[in-house]
DRENDO-1510 file (C-alpha; in Angstrom, 1 decimal, always signed):
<recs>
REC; n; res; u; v; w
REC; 1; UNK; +90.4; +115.9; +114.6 .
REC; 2; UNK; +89.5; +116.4; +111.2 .
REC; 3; UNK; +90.5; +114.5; +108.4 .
REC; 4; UNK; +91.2; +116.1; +105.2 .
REC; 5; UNK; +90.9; +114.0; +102.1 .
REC; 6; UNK; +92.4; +114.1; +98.7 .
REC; 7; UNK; +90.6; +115.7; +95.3 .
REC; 8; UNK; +89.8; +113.6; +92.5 .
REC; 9; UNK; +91.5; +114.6; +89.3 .
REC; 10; UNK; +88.0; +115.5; +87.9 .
REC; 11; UNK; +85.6; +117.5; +89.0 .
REC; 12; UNK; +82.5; +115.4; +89.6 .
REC; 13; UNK; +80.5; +118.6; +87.6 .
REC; 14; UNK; +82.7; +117.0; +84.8 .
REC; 15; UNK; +81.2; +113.5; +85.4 .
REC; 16; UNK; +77.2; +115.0; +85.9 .
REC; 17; UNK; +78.0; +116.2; +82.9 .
REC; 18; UNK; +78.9; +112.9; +81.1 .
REC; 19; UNK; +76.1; +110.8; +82.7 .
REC; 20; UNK; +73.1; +113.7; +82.8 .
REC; 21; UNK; +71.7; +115.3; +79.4 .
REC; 22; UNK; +70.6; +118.2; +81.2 .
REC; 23; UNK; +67.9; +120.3; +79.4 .
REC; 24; UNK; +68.2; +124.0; +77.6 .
REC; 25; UNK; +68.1; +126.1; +80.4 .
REC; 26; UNK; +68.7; +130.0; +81.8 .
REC; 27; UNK; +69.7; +129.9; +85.7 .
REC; 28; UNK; +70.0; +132.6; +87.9 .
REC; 29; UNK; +71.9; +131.5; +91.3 .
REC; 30; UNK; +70.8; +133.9; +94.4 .
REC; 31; UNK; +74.0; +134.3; +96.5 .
REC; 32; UNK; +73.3; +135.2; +100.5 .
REC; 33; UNK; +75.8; +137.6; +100.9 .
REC; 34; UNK; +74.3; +138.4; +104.6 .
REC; 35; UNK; +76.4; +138.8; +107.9 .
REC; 36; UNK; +75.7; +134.9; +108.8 .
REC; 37; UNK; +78.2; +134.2; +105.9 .
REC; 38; UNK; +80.9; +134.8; +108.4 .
REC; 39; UNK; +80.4; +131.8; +110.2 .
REC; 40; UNK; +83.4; +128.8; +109.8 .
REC; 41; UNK; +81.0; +125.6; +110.0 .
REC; 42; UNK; +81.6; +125.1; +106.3 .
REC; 43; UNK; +85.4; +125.8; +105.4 .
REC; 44; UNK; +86.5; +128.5; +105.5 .
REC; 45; UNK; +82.8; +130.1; +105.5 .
REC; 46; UNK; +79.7; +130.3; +104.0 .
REC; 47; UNK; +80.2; +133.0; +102.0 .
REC; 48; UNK; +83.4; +131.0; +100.2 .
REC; 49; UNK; +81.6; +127.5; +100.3 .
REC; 50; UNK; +79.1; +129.3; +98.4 .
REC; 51; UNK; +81.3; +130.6; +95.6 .
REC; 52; UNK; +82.9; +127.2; +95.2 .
REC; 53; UNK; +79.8; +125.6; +95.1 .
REC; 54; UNK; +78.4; +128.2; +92.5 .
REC; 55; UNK; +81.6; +127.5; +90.5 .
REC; 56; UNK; +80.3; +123.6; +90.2 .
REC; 57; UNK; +77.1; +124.9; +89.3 .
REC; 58; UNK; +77.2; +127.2; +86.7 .
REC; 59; UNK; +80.0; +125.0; +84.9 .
REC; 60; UNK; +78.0; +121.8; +84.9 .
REC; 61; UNK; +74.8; +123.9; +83.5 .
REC; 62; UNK; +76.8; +125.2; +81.2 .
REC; 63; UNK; +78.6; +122.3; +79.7 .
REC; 64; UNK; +75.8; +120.0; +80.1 .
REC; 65; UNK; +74.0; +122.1; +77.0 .
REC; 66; UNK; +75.7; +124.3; +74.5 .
REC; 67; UNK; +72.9; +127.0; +74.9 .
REC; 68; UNK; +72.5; +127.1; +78.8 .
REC; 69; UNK; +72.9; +130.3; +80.1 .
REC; 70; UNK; +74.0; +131.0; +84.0 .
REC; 71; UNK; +73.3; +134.5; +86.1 .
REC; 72; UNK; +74.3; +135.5; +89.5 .
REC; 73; UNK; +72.5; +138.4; +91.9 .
REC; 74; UNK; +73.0; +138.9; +95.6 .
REC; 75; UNK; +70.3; +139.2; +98.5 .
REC; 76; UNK; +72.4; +140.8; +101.2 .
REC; 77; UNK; +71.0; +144.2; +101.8 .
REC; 78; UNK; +69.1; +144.5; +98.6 .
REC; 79; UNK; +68.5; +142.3; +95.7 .
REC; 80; UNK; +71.2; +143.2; +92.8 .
REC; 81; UNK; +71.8; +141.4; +89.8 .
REC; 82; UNK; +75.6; +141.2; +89.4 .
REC; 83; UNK; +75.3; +139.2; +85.9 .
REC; 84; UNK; +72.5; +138.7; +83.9 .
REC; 85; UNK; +72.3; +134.8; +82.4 .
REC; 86; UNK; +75.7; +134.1; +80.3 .
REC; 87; UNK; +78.3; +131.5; +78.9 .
REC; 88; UNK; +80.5; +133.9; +79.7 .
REC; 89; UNK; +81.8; +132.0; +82.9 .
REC; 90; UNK; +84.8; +134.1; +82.8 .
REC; 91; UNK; +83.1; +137.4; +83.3 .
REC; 92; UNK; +80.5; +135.5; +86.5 .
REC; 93; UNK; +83.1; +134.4; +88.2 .
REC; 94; UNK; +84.9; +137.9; +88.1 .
REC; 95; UNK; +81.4; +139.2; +89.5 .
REC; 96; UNK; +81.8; +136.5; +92.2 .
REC; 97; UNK; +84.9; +137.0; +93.2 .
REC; 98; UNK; +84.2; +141.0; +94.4 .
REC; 99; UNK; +81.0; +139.5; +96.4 .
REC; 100; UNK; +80.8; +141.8; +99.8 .
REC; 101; UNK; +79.1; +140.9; +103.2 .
REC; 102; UNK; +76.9; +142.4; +104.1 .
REC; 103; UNK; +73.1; +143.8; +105.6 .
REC; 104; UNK; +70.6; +141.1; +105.9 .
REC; 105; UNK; +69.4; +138.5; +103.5 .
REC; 106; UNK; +65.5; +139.2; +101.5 .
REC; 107; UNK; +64.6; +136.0; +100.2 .
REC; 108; UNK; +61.4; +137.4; +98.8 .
REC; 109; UNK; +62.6; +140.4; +96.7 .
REC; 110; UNK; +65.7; +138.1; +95.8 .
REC; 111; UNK; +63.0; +135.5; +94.3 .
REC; 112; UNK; +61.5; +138.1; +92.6 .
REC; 113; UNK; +64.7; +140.1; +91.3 .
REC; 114; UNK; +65.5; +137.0; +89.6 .
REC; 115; UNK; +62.3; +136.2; +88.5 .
REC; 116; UNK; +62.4; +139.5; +86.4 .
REC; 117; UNK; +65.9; +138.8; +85.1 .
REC; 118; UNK; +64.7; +135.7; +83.7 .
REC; 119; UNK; +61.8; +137.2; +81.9 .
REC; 120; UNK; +64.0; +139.2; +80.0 .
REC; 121; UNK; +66.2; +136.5; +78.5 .
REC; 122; UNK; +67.4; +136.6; +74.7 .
REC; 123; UNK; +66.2; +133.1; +74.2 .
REC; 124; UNK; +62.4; +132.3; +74.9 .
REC; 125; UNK; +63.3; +128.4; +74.3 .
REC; 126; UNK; +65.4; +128.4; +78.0 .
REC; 127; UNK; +63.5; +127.0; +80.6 .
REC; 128; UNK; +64.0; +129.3; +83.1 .
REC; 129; UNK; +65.3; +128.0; +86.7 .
REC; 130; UNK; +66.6; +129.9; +90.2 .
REC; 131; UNK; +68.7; +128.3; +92.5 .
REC; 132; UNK; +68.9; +130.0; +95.7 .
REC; 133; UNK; +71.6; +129.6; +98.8 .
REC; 134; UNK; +70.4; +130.3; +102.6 .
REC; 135; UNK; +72.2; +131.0; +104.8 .
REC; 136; UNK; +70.2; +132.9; +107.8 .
REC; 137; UNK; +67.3; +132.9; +108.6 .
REC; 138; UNK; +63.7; +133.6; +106.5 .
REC; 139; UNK; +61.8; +136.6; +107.6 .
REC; 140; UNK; +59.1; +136.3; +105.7 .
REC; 141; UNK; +56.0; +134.0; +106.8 .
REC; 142; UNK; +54.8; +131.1; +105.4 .
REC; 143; UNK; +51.3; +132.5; +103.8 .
REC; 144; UNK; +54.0; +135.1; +101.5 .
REC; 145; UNK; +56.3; +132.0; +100.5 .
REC; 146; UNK; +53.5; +130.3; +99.2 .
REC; 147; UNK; +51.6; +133.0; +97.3 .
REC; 148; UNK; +55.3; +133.6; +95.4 .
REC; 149; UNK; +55.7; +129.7; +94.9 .
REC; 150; UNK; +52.2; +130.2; +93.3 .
REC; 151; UNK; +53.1; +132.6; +91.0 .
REC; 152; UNK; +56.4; +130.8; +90.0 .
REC; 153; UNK; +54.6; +127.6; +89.2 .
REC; 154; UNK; +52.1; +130.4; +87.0 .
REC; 155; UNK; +54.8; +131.0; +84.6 .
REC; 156; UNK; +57.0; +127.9; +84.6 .
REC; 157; UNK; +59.4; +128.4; +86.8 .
REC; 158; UNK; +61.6; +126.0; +88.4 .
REC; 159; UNK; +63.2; +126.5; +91.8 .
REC; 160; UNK; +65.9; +125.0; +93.5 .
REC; 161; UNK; +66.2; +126.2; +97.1 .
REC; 162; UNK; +70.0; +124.9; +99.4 .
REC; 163; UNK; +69.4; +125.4; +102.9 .
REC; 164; UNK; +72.4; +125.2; +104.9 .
REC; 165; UNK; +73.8; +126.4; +108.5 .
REC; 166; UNK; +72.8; +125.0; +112.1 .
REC; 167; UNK; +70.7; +127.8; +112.8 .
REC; 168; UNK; +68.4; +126.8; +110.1 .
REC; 169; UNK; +68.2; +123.2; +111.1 .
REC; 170; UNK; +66.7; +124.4; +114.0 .
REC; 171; UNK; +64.1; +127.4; +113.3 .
REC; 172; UNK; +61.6; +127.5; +110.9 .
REC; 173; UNK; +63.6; +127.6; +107.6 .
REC; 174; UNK; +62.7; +123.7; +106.6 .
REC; 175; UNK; +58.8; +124.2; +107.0 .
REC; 176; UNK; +58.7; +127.6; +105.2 .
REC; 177; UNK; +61.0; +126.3; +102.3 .
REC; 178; UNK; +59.1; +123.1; +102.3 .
REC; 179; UNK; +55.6; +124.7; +102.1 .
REC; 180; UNK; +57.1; +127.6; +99.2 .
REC; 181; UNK; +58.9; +124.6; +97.5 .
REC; 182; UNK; +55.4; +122.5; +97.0 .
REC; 183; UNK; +53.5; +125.3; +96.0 .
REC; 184; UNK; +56.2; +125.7; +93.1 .
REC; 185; UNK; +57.0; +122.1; +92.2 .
REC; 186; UNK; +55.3; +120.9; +88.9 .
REC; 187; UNK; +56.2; +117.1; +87.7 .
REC; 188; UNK; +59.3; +116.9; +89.9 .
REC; 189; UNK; +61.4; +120.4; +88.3 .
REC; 190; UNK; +62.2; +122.2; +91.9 .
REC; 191; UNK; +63.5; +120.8; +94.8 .
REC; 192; UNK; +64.9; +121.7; +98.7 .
REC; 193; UNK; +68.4; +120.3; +99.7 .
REC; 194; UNK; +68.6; +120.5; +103.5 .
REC; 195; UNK; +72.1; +120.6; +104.4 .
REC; 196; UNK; +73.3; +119.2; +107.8 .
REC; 197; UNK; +75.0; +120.9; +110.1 .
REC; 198; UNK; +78.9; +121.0; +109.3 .
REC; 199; UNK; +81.9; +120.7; +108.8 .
REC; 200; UNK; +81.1; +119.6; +105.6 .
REC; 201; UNK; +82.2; +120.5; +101.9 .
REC; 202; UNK; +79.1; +122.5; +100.7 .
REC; 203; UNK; +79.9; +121.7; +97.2 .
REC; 204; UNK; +79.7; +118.0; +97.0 .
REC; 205; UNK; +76.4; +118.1; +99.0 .
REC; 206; UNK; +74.8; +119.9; +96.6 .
REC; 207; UNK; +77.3; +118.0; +93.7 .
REC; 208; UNK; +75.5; +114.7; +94.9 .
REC; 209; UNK; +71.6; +115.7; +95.5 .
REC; 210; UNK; +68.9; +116.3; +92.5 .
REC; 211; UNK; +69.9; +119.7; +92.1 .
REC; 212; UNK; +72.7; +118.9; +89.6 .
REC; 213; UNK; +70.6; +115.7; +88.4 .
REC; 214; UNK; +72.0; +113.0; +90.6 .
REC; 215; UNK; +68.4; +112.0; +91.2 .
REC; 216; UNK; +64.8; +110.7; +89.9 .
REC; 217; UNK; +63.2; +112.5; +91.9 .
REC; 218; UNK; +62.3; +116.0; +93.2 .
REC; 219; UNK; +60.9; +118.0; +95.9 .
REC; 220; UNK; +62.1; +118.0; +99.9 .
REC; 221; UNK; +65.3; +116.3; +100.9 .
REC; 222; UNK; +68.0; +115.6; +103.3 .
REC; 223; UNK; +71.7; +115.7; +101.9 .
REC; 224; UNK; +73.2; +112.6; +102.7 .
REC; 225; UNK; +77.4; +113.3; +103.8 .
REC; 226; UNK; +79.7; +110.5; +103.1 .
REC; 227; UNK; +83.4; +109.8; +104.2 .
REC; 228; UNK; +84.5; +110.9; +100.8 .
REC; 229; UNK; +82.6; +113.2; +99.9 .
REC; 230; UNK; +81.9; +111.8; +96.8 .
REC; 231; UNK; +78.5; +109.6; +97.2 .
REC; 232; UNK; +77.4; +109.8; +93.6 .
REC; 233; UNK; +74.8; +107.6; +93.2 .
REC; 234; UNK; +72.9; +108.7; +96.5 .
REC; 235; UNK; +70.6; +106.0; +97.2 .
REC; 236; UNK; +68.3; +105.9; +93.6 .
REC; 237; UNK; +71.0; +107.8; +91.7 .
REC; 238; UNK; +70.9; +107.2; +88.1 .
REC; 239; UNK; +74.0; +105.0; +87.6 .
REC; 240; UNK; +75.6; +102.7; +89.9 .
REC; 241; UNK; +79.3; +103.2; +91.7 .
REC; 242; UNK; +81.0; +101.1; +89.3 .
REC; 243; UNK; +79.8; +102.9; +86.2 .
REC; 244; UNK; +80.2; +106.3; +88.0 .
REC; 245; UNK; +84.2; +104.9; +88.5 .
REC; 246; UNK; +84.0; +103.9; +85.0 .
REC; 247; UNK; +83.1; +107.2; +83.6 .
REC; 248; UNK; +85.5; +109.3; +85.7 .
REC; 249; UNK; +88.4; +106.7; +84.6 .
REC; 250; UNK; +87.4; +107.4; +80.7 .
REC; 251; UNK; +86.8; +111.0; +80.9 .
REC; 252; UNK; +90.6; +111.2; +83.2 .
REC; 253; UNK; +92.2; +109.1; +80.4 .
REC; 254; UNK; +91.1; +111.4; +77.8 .
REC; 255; UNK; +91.8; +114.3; +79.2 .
REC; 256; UNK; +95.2; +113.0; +80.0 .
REC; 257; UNK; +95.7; +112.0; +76.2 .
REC; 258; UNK; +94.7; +115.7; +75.5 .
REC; 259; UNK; +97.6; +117.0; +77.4 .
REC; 260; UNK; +99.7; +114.6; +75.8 .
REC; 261; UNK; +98.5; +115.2; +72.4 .
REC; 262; UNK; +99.1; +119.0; +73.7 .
REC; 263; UNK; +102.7; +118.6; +75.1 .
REC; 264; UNK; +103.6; +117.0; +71.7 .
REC; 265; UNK; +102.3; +120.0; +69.5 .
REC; 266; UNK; +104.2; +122.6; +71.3 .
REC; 267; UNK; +107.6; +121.6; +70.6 .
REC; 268; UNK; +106.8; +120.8; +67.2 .
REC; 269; UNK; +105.8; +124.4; +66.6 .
REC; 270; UNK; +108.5; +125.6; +68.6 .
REC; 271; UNK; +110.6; +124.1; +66.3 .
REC; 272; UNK; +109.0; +125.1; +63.0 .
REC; 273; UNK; +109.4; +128.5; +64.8 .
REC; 274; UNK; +113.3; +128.1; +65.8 .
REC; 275; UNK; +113.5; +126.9; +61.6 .
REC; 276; UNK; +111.3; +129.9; +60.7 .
REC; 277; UNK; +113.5; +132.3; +62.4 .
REC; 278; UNK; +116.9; +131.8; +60.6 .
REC; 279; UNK; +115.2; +131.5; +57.5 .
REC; 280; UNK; +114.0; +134.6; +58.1 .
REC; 281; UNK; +117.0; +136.5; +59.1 .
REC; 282; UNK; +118.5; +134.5; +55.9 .
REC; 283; UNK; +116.1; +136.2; +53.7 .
REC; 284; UNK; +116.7; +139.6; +55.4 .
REC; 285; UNK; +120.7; +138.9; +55.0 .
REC; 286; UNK; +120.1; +138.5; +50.8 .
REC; 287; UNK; +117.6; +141.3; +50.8 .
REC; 288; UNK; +119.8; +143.9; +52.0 .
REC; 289; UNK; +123.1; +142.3; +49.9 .
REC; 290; UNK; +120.7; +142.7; +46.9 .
REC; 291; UNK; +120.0; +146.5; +47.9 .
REC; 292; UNK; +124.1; +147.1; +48.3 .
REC; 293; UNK; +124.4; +145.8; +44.7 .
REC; 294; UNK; +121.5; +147.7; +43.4 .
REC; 295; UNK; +123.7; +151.0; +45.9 .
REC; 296; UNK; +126.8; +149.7; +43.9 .
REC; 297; UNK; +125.4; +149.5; +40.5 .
REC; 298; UNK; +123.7; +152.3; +40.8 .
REC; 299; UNK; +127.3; +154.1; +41.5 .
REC; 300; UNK; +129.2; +152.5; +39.0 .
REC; 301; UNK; +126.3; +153.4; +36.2 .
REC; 302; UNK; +126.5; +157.2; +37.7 .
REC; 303; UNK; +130.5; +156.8; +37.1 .
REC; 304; UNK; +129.7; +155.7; +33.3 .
REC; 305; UNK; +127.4; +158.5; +32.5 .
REC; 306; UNK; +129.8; +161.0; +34.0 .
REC; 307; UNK; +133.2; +159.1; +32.0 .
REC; 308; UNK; +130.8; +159.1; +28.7 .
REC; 309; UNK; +130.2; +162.9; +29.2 .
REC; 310; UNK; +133.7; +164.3; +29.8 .
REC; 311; UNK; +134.8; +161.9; +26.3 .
REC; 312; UNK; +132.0; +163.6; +24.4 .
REC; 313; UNK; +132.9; +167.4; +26.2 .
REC; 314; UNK; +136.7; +166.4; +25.5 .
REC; 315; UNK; +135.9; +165.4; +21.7 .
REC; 316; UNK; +133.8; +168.4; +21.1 .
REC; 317; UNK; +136.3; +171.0; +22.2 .
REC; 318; UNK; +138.8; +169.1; +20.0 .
REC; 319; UNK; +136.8; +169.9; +17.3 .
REC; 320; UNK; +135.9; +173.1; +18.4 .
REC; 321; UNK; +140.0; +173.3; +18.5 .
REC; 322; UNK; +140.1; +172.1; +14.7 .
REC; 323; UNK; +137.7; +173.9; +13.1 .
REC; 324; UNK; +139.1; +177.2; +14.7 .
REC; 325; UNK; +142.2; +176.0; +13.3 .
REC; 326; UNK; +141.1; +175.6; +9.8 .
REC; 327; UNK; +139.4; +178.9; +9.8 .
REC; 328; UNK; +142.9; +180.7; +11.7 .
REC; 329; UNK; +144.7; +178.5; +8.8 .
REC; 330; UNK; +142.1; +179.7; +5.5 .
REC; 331; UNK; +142.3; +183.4; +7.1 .
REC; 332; UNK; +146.1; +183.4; +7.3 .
REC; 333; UNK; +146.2; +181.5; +3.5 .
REC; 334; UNK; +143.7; +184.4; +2.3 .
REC; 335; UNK; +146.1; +187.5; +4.1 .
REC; 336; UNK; +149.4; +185.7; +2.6 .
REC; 337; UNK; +147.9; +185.7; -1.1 .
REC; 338; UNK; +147.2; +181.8; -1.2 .
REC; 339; UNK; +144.4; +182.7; -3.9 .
REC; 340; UNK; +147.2; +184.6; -6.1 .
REC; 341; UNK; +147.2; +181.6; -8.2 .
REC; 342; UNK; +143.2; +181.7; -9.1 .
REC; 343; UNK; +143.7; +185.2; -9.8 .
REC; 344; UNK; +146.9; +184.9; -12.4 .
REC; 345; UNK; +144.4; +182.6; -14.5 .
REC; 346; UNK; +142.0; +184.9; -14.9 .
REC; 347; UNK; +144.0; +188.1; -15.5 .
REC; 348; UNK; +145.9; +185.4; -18.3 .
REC; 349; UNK; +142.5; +184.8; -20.3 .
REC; 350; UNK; +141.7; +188.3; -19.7 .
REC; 351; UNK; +145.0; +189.3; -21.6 .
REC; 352; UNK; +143.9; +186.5; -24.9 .
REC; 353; UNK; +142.6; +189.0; -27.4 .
REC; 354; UNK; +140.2; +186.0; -28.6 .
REC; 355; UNK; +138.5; +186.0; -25.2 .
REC; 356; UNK; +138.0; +189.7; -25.4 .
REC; 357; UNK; +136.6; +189.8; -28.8 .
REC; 358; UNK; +133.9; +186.8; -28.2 .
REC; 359; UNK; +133.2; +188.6; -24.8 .
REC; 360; UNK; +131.9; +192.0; -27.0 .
REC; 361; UNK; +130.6; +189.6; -29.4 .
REC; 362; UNK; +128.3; +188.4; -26.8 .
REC; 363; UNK; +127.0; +192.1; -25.6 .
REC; 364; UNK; +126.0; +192.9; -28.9 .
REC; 365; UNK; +128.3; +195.7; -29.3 .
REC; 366; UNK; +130.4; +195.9; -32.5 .
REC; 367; UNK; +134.3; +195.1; -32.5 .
REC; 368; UNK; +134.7; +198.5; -34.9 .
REC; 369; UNK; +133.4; +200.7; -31.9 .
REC; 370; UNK; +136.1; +199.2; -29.0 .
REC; 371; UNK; +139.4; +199.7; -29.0 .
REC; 372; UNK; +140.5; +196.3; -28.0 .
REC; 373; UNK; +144.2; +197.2; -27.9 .
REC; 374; UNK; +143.3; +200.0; -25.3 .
REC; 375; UNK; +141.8; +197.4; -23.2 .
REC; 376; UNK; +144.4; +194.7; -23.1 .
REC; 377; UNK; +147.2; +197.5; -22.4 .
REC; 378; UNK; +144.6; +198.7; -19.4 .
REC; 379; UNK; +145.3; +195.7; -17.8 .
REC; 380; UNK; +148.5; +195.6; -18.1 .
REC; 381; UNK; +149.1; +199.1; -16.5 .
REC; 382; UNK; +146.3; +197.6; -13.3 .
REC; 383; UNK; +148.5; +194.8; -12.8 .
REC; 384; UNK; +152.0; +196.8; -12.5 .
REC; 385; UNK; +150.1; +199.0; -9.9 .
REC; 386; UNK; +149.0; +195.9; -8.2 .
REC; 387; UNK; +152.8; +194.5; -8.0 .
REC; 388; UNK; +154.2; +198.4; -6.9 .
REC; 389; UNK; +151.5; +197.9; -3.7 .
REC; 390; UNK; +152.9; +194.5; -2.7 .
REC; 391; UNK; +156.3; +195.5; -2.8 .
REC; 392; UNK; +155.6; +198.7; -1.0 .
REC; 393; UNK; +153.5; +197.0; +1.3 .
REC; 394; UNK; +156.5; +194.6; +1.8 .
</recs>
């Protein structure tokens, strides 16, 4: 039966990454979406070998340089670019994920779909690369292969080509893709993995061949299956087992003190957060105690205003009350004769004959003319008809 074996903790894309300096570059993967993807020799089937083995690629290319960009376009049916080249691995693999069977697989308008995608990248300074999946069977002949490998190599392009399922390892796929392949090839930048025929993990085929740098060389190849899955070095690899083991203990160990590091932090800030929260409500407690003694103040200051008023409206009617007394009291004293006294003087001097002679003395008028005894018994006779009114009026 088969035998299942365990993942490493790490993705070997990780470890690439650690032991490859990959170059700047703008990849645009070309996913055969055609109705051979159905097939179960690689688990479950091609169609979902193929997006796990995308996901290694376009996260090793990604992390391997800060500025490497990754696309994605289908060939099933028509050519159609899902995702132009992005860091954005988030949004690909989103793209990915809705990827349809269907129609037949174009290898030559898939090329050149791709080809045009990467002309129009943001940065000129990516090298610009396709990797390509298939899956069924080429239709086009070897004389159109090679004119478009022609035209690659023409601008620079570099081509990586993952040939997998037994129908291919038996019709003409390997001498069409080996003749396009040469024609592209300059100094070693494109290459052809052949994959046997399964069940095998499609991912760490093309994980362990030049495609993802685990290699000196380029052009043609076989993939090489091992019992693990994991053959890194692959017979001229750039590092040996040991420092392969090495390098996937060191980057485990950090990544393990990471999550440590990690688990430590959050209940530290959980806890500045638990202190943050009654602090919080404390401060909301003495905010709104401070606001009822502003209400209160407020009250008791109306209260004062209103006692000080009624005092002053109660001290001005009692004066109101006081002077209307006085003037009741000076009327009454002016009815009743209280000035009888005032007027007794007066009529007294009036009755001194001296007072009367300097009085016509001072108008100028001589004494001889005025009878001044007349005068004084004038007087007399006013005031005894004064005293007969107050009696009568008694």
């Amino acid at each position: 039966g088969l035998k299942f074996r365990a993942r490493p903790f790490v993705s070997r894309a990780c470890v690439r990454v650690l032991l490859f300096k990959m170059p700047l570059e703008a990849v645009m993967v070309c996913m055969d979406n055609s109705e051979f993807q159905r097939n179960g020799d690689y688990s479950p089937n091609r169609l979902i070998a193929q997006r796990e083995t995308i996901n290694h690629i376009s996260l090793s290319k990604t992390e391997s340089n800060q500025e490497s960009t990754v696309g994605l376009l289908t060939m099933g049916g028509r050519a159609k670019v899902l995702c132009a080249p992005t860091r954005n691995l988030g949004a690909l693999m989103s793209e990915l994920k809705e990827v349809k069977i269907q129609g037949q697989c174009d290898f030559v308008a898939g090329i050149k779909t791709a080809q045009l995608a990467l002309k129009n990248r943001q940065n000129k300074n990516q090298h610009p690369r396709i990797i390509v999946f298939v899956g069924s069977p080429i239709e086009a002949d070897t004389k159109a292969l090679e004119k478009l490998g022609g035209q690659l190599k023409k601008n620079s392009f570099a081509v990586d080509v993952i040939n997998f399922g037994k129908e291919n390892a038996q019709n003409t796929n390997v001498e069409k893709l080996e003749a396009f392949i040469n024609k592209v090839n300059n100094e070693s930048n494109s290459h052809l993995l052949n994959v046997p025929p399964g069940p095998h993990i499609l991912s760490d085929m093309v994980i362990s061949s030049p495609i993802l740098g685990n290699a000196s060389h380029g052009g043609a190849g076989m993939a090489v299956p091992s019992s693990g899955g994991a053959n890194l070095s692959n017979g001229g690899g750039v590092g040996a087992a040991d420092n392969t083991e090495e390098a996937l203990l060191a980057y485990a160990l950090r990544i393990s003190m990471e999550e440590a590091r990690d688990a430590q932090q959050r209940p530290e800030e959980s806890k500045e957060e638990s202190k943050a929260e009654p602090m919080a409500e404390e401060k909301k407690d003495e905010a709104k105690k401070e606001d009822q003694k502003m209400e209160l103040e407020g009250v008791d200051d109306d209260a004062d205003e209103e006692a000080e008023l009624a005092r002053a409206m109660a001290l001005s009617m009692a004066m109101d009350d006081e002077d209307e007394e006085a003037e009741e009291k000076e009327a009454a004293g002016g009815e009743t004769g209280g000035g009888g006294e005032v007027d007794d003087e007066i009529l007294q001097v009036f009755k001194e004959e001296a007072f009367i002679e300097d009085l016509i003395d001072s108008t100028g008028v001589q004494k001889d003319d005025i009878d001044i005894q007349k005068i004084l018994d004038f007087n007399e006779k006013d005031e005894g008809k004064k005293e007969d009114k107050d009696k009568g009026s008694k």
